[in-house]
N, C-alpha and C positions, 0 to 999 in steps of 0.2 A: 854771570852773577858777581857779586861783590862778593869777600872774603874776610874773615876775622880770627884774631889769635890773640892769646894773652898767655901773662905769668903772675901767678899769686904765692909767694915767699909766707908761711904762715910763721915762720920763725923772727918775721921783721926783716929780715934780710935785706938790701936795697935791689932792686931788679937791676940787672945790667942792660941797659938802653940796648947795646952793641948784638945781646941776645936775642933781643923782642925782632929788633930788626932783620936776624938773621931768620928769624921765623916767617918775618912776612913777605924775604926775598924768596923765599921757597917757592909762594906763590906769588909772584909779583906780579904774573897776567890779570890777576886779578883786580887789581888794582890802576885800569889803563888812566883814570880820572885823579891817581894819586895815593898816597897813604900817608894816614894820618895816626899819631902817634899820643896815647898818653903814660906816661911814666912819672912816679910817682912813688917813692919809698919804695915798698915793696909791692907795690902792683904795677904793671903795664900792661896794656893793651893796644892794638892797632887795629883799622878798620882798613880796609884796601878797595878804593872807591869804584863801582862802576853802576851808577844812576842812570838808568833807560828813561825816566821817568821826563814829560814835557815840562814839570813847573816844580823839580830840582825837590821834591818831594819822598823822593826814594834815597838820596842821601845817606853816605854811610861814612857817618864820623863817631869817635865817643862822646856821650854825653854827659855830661857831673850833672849833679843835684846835691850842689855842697851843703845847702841847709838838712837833708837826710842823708848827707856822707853816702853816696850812691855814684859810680860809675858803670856805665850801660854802653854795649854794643850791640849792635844787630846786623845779619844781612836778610832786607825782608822787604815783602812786598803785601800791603795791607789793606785786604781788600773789605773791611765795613770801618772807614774810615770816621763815617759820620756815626755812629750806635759807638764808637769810642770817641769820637770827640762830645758828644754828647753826656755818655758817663763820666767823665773827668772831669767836668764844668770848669774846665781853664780857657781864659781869655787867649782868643787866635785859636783856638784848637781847631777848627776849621781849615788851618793853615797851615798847622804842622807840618814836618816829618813824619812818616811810617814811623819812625825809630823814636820820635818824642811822646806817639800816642800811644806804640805799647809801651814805653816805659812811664806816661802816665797811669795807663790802666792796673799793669805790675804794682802799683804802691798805691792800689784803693784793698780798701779791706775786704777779708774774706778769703784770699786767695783763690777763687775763679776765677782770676783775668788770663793764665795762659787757656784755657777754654773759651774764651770770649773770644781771642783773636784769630779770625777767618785770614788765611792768606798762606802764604810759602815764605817760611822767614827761621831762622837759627839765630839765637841770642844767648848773650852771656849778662849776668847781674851781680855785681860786687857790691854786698850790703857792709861798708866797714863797721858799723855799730856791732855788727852781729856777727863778723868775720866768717859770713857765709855767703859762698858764690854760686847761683842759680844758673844753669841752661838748661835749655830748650828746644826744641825741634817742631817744624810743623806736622800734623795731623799724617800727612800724604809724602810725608821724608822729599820733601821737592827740596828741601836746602840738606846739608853735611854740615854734621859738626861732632868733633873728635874731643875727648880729655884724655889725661893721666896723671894717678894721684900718690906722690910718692911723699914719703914723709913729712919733708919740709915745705911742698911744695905742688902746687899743681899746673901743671897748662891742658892749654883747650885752643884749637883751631879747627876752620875748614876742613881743613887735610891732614890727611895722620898723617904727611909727607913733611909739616910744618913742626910738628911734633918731633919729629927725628931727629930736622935740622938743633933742635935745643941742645945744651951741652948735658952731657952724661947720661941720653937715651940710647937706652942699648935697643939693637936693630936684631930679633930672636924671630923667627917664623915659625909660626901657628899651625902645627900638621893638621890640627880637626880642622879649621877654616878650608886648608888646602881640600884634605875630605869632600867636603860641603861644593868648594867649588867642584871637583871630578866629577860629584854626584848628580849632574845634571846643572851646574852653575844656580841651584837655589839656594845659596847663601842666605843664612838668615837676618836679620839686624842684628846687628848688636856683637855678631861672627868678625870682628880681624883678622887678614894676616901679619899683625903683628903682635905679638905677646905683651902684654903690659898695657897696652892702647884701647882705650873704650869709646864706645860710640851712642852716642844717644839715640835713644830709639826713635821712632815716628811718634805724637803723641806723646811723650813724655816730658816731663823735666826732672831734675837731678838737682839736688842738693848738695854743696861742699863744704866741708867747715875742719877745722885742724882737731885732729884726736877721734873722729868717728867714721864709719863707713856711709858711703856716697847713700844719702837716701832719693829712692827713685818713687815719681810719682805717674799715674798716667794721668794725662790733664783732658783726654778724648779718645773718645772707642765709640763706634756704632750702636744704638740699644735694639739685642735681639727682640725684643720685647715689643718695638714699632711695627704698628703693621698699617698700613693702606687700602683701604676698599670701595672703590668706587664705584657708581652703577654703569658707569658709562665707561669703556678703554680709552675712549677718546682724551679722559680728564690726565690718564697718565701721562701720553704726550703732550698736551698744555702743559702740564707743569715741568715735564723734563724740557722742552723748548725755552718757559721763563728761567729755568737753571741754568741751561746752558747759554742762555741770550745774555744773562750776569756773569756768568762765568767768561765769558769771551769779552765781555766788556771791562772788567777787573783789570784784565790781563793786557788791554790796548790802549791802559794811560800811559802809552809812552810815545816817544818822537817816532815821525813819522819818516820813512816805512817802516812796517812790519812783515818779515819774512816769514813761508809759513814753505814746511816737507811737505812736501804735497803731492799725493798716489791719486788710482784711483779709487782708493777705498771708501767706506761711509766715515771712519774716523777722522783722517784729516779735513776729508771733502767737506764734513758739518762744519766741522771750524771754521776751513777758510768762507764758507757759503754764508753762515752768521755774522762771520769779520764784513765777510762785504755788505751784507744785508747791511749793517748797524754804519758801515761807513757812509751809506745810499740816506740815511735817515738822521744821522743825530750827529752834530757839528763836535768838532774835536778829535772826530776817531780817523785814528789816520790811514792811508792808503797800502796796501798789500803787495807783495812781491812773490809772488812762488817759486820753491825751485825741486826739479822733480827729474826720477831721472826716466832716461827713453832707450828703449831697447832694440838694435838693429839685428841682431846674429842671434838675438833671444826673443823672437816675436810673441812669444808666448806668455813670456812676464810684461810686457808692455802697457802699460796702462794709459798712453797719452789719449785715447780717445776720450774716455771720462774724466781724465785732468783737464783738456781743456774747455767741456762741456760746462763745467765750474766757472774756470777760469776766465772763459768769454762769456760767458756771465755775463759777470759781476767786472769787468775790466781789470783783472788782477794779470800783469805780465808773468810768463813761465820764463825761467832759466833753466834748460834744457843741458841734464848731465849727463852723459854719454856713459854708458853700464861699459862698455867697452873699454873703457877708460878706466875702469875703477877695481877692475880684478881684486879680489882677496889676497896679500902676502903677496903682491909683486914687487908694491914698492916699502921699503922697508920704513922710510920715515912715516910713511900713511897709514901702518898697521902699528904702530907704536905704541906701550901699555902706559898707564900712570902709575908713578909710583905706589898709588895706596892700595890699586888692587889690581891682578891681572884679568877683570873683568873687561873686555872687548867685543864689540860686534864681531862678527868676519864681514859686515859690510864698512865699515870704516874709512873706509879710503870716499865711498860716496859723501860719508856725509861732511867729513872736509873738503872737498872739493865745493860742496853748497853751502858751506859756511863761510870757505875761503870768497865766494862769489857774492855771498849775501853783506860780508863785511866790504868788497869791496864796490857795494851800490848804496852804502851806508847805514845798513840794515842794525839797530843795538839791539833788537829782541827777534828769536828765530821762536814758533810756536812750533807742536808739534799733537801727534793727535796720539800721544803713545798711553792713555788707558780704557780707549775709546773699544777695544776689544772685551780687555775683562771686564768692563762697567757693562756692555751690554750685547756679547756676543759671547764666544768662548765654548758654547755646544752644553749650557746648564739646561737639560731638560726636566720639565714636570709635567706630565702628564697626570701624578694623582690632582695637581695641583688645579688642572682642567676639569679632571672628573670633581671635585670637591665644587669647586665654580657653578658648575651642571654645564660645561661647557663639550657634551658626548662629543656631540660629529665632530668639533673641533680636538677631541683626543682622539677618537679615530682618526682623522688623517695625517694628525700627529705621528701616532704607530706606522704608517702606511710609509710615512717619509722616514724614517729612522730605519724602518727594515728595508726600503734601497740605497738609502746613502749607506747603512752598515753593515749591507750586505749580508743580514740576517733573517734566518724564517721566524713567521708570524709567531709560533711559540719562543723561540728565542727572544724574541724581539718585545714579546707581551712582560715574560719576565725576566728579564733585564730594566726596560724603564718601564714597570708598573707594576707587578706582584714584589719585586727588591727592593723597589723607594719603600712600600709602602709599609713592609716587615721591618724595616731600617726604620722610620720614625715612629714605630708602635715599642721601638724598646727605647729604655730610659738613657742616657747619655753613657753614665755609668759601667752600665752594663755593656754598650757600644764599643767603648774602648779599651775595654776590660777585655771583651771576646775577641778584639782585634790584637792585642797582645799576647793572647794564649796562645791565636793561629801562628802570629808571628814566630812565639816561640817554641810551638810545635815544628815549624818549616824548616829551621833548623839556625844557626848565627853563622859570620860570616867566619868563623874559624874554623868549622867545620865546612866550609864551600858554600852555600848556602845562603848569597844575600836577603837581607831582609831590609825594611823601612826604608829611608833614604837611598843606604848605601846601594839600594836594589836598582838605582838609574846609575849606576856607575856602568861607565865601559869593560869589557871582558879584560880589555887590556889592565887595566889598574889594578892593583895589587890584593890579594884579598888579605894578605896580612897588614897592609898597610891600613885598611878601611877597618881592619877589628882592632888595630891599636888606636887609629882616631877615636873610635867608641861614638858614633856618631847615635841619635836616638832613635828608638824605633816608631816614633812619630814627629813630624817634624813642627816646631812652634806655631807655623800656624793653621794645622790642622788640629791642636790643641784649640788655640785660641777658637776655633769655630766650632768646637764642641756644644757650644752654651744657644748654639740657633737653635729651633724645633725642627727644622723640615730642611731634608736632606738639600733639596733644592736652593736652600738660604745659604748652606753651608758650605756647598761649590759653589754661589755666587763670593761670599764671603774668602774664601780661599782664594779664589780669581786675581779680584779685588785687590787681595793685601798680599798677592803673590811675590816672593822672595825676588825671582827671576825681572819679573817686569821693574822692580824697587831698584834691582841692582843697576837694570839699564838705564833709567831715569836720573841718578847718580850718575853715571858713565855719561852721557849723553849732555848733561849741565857740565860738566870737567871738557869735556872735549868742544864743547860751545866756548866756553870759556879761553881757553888756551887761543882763540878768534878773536878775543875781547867783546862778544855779545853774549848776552843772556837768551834763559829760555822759558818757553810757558805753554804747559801743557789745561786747556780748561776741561778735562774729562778728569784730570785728577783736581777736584776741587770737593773737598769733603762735603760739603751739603750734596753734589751730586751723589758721592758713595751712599752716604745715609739712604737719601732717596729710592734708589737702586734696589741695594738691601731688602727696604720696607716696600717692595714694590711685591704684587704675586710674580714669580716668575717666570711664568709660562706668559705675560705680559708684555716682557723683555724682549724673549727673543724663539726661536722655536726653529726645529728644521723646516718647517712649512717656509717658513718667512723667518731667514736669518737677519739679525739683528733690531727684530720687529720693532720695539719700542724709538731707539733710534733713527730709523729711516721715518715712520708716523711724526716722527718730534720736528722734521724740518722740512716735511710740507706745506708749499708755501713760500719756501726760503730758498731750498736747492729746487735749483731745475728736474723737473718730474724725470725725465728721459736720463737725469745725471742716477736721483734714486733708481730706478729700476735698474741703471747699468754698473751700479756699485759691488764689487766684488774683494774676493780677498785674496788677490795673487800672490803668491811667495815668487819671492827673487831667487829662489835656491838653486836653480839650476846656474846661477852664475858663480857660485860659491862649488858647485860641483868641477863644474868646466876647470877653473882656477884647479882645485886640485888634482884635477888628472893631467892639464895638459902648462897652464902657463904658472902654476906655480911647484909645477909637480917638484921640482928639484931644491925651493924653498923649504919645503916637508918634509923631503927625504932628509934635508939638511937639519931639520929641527929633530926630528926620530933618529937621528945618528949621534952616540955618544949624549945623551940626554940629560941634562941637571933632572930632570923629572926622573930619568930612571937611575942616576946618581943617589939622588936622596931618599930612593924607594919605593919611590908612587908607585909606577910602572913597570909592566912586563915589557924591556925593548924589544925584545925578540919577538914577542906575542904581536904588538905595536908595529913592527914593520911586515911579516908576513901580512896583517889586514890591509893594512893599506894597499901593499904592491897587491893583494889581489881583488883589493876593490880599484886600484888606477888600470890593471887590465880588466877592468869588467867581469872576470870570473864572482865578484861579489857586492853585495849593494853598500851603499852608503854605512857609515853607521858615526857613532858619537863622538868626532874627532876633535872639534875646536875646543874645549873646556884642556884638552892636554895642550893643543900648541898655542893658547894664548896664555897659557902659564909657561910653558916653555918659554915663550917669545920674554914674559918675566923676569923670568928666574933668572937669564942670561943677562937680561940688562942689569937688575938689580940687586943680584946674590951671587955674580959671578965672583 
C-alpha cells in the first residue's frame, strides 16, 4: 500500500521540511513510486507512492484546493468511482484520481460523504479556514492510520513507527495494550503500544482543531435492524455471488499479474475461482499467479490436490512453497516484528517467501481470502433460527451434526444450541449484560486468582498481578458493540465479523506486504458484503451439516464442483508445533531465558519454562505460547 504523514503547527509555527521527511523515511518502503512532499508554513504533509492501479488512478500525491484553502491526502482504493463522480458533477470526474473524488465528495454538503465512500482507504483533511484537520479510516480498518495531539501541534501517519521518528515524541509502552495482546492477541482498535499515540478506528473520523478535544464521529456500522427474507435460499447465494463477483472486480483494477495465497480452502479458492472466472469473460481484468504452500514431512496439512483443482481451472500458475522451508523462528530475519506492534503470524517466514516470489514475477497487488471464515463460516449456529423458519427436519439434523462433531449427548446438545439460544434472546440486552457481570463478579477478579472477561484467555504463565493492574474489561469492545443485534446468532456473526484478532492480522499482513513493495486486497472484507452477511438468517450461512453453506452455493457454477466438495479447512499447526520442539526448540529456550517479558512483569519465567520443557518432551499438550514470544521477539528488538 502507499503511505501518508503530516505535521500541523496550530501555533503558526513553520514545519520543518527536514522533520516531515524524517517521518516518511520511516516508512519509505512505502513509497517504491516516490514521495511527494507539501510544505507550507505550518503544515506539511507527504504522500509515499505506490499505485497498482493500470490507468495511474490510485495515485497518491497531495492535493490543494487553493480556492477552499484545502489540503488532502489519502492512501486509498475507491471502489464506486462512478456514484462519486456522478455526485460531484465536476468536469473529467470520470477520470479522476481515487484521491480527487473523495476529496470531491468530502466538500459536498451535509457531511455524509465519509459514508458514501465504498473502498479501503485512510485520509487526512486540512480545512485552513477553519483550522480543522479531519481523518479517517475505512469501514473494514483494510488501511492504518495513527495521530497525536499535543499542544501546539499534531501529526498523523500510516505507522505509529512515523510518529516516533518526529522530534520530541517520547517512546512509553502501554501495559493494558500489552494485557490485550497476552490475552489471546485480541487487541482492540483503537489499543496502542504506545502511550500518547491514537489510532483511528475502522469507520470513523476524527476531528482536530487547536484548544478542544479530538471529536470522533462514526461515519459507518452495520443496521442491526436489516433483515432479509427470502422465499427461495437460492436468492441468498445470487446475491452473495453478485457481491463477491464486485467485490473481486473492485480489487483487479490493477496491472497485470495478480497474485493470489492460495490454500485449499473455500476462502481463497472463491477468490481466486471469480478472479479467473471474470478474467475468462470481461476484457481488462488481468491474469493470476498463485502461490501456495506444499507439504512433504506434513502430509496431512497439504492441500495441493484442491489448489490445483482451481488452479488448472482457470489456467492460474502455482508457485509451489516448500512448508519445510519455512519453519517458525528458524530464521530470524523472516520472524521479524514491526515496530508499531508485536503482532505476528508464527507462520511468517511463509508468507515472505510468496511475497518475495510474487514481487519477483512482478506481481503489485497479492489478494488474500483472510475474512472469508468469519463472514461465513466460524461455527455461528442457529438452530432456533431453523425452527422459527419451519425449517424441522433441517434442525434436527442440525442437532444430530453438532452432538458428533461436539461430542455431546442429545440432552446436552439440545440445550446448549436450542433451549440457551433461545432463553438468551427472550431477555432484554440490558438485562443480558447486567447478569453477565454479576456472574463475572461473583467468579471472583484477577487479584484474588480468579480470571475473568478477557484477561480469562491469558496463559497460566502470565502474571496475575500484572493482568489486574492493566485493569483490562470485563467485556471486551466488541462484544459490547453487538449487544444492540436481537438474536444471539446475529451477535456471534457480528463478533466474528469485526473480531479484534482477524483486524490485527489484516494490518500485519498489509505491513508485511508492503515492506515487498506490493499491496494487498482482501474481497471478503468489503463492507456491503459484511452488511449482507449480517442481515442474512444465519442458519443460511453456514451450519455443521454443510459448513460454510452460503459460500460454497454462491460459486456454483464458478468453482469446479469436485474443488466445492473438496474444500476444507486445514490448519498448518502441526508445523508450528514440530518447529517448536524440534527445529526451533533452542530459539525458545532462548527467548524464555532471562526475558524483557519477565523483566517488566508480564510473566511467570519460571512457570514459562517448566511448560514448555514439558510440552517439548510430550509429557504435555500444546498450549498459548506465541502472544509471549512474539512480544519477546519485540521487546528485544525495540525496548532493549
Amino acid at each position: 500500500m502507499s503511505g501518508i504523514c503530516g505535521i500541523i503547527h496550530f501555533d503558526g509555527t513553520p514545519v520543518e521540511r527536514g522533520e516531515l521527511e524524517g517521518m516518511a523515511r520511516r516508512a519509505a518502503y512505502r513509497g517504491p513510486q516516490g514521495i511527494h512532499y507539501h510544505c507550507e508554513g505550518p503544515v506539511g504533509m507527504a504522500c509515499l507512492e505506490l499505485d497498482t492501479t493500470a490507468d495511474a488512478t490510485g495515485a497518491c500525491r497531495p492535493l490543494i484546493d487553493g480556492e477552499r484553502r484545502l489540503l488532502f491526502v489519502a492512501d486509498a482504493r475507491l471502489d464506486n468511482r462512478g456514484e462519486c463522480a456522478a455526485a460531484i458533477r465536476s468536469p473529467g470526474a470520470e477520470r479522476a484520481t481515487d484521491a480527487e473524488l473523495m476529496l470531491g465528495m468530502l466538500c459536498l454538503p451535509g457531511g455524509e460523504a465519509p459514508g458514501r465512500l465504498l473502498g479501503d482507504f485512510a485520509y487526512a483533511l486540512w480545512d485552513e479556514r477553519s483550522g480543522e484537520l479531519r481523518l479517517a479510516r475505512d469501514a473494514m480498518g483494510m488501511r492504518a492510520l495513527y495521530y497525536r495531539v499535543e499542544p501546539r501541534r499534531v501529526l498523523f501517519a500510516t505507522e505509529a513507527a512515523q510518529i516516533l521518528a518526529a522530534g520530541g515524541v517520547p517512546r512509553r509502552l502501554n501495559e493494558r495494550t500489552v494485557a490485550w495482546h497476552l490475552s489471546g492477541m485480541q487487541t482492540p482498535p483503537g489499543c496502542l503500544f504506545y502511550e500518547g499515540i491514537e489510532e483511528v478506528r475502522p469507520g470513523e473520523e476524527v476531528r482536530i482543531a487547536a484548544g478542544r478535544a479530538p471529536e470522533v464521529t462514526a461515519f459507518w456500522s452495520p443496521d442491526p435492524e436489516r433483515r432479509l427474507r427470502y422465499r427461495d435460499e437460492r436468492e441468498y447465494a445470487d446475491e452473495l455471488r453478485e457481491l463477491l463477483t464486485e467485490a473481486v472486480r473492485c480489487r483487479l483494477r490493477t496491472t497485470s499479474p495478480v497474485g493470489i495465497s492460495l490454500s485449499g480452502g473455500v476462502d481463497s479458492s472463491t477468490v481466486a475461482s471469480v478472479a479467473g472466472w471474470l478474467h475468462g469473460r470481461e476484457p481488462g481484468v488481468p491474469a493470476m499467479r498463485a502461490y501456495s504452500w506444499v507439504f512433504t514431512d506434513l502430509p496431512e496439512c497439504d492441500e495441493s490436490d484442491n489448489i490445483h483443482r482451481v488452479a488448472d481451472h482457470f489456467g492460474i500458475p502455482v508457485t509451489a512453497i516448500p512448508a519445510e522451508e519455512t519453519y517458525p523462528l528458524v530464521d530470524e530475519a523472516a520472524n521479524r516484528p514491526h515496530e508499531d506492534d508485536p503482532f505476528t503470524s508464527m507462520f511468517q517466514p511463509f508468507m515472505h517467501r510468496a511475497l518475495a516470489a510474487a514481487a519477483g514475477d512482478g506481481v503489485a497487488l497479492m489478494c488474500y481470502g483472510f475474512r472469508g471464515d468469519v463472514m461465513c463460516g466460524g461455527n455461528v449456529n442457529d438452530v432456533p433460527g431453523m425452527l422459527r423458519a419451519g425449517h424441522w427436519r433441517q434442525a434436527r439434523e442440525e442437532l444430530g451434526a453438532l452432538s458428533r462433531v461436539m461430542s455431546l449427548s442429545p440432552a446436552a446438545t439440545l440445550r446448549r444450541y436450542l433451549m440457551e439460544p433461545v432463553l438468551v434472546d427472550l431477555l432484554p440486552s440490558r438485562v443480558r449484560v447486567a447478569g453477565r457481570r454479576a456472574l463475572q463478579r461473583r467468579e471472583g477478579s484477577p487479584q484474588a486468582g480468579v480470571r475473568t472477561g478477557p484477561a480469562a484467555r491469558a496463559a497460566a504463565h502470565v502474571r496475575d498481578d500484572f493482568l489486574a493492574r492493566a485493569g483490562l474489561p470485563l467485556l471486551e469492545p466488541v462484544r459490547e458493540a453487538a449487544r444492540v443485534w436481537p438474536r444471539i446468532a446475529a451477535r456471534h456473526r457480528y463478533i466474528h465479523v469485526f473480531s479484534p484478532l482477524v483486524l490485527r492480522g489484516v494490518m500485519y499482513a498489509e505491513r508485511v506486504a508492503a515492506a515487498h513493495g506490493l499491496a494487498i486486497a482482501d474481497p471478503w472484507s468489503d463492507r456491503r458484503i459484511a452488511d449482507f452477511i449480517l442481515a442474512c438468517p444465519q442458519h443460511c450461512v453456514d451450519t455443521a451439516v454443510e459448513v460454510k453453506r452460503l459460500a460454497r452455493r454462491s460459486v456454483e457454477g464458478i468453482m469446479p464442483s469436485d474443488a466445492i466438495r473438496a474444500a476444507s479447512k486445514v490448519s498448518p499447526e502441526p508445523l508450528y508445533l514440530e518447529a517448536l520442539r524440534r527445529q526451533a526448540h533452542d530459539t525458545v529456550t532462548d527467548l524464555i531465558t532471562d526475558s524483557r517479558c519477565a523483566d517488566l512483569g508480564f510473566i511467570d519465567e519460571a512457570r514459562l519454562r517448566d511448560r514448555f520443557a514439558r510440552f517439548a518432551s510430550g509429557e504435555a499438550p500444546t498450549f498459548d505460547l506465541w502472544p509471549t514470544l512474539c512480544l519477546e521477539l519485540w521487546l528485544r528488538r525495540y525496548w532493549s
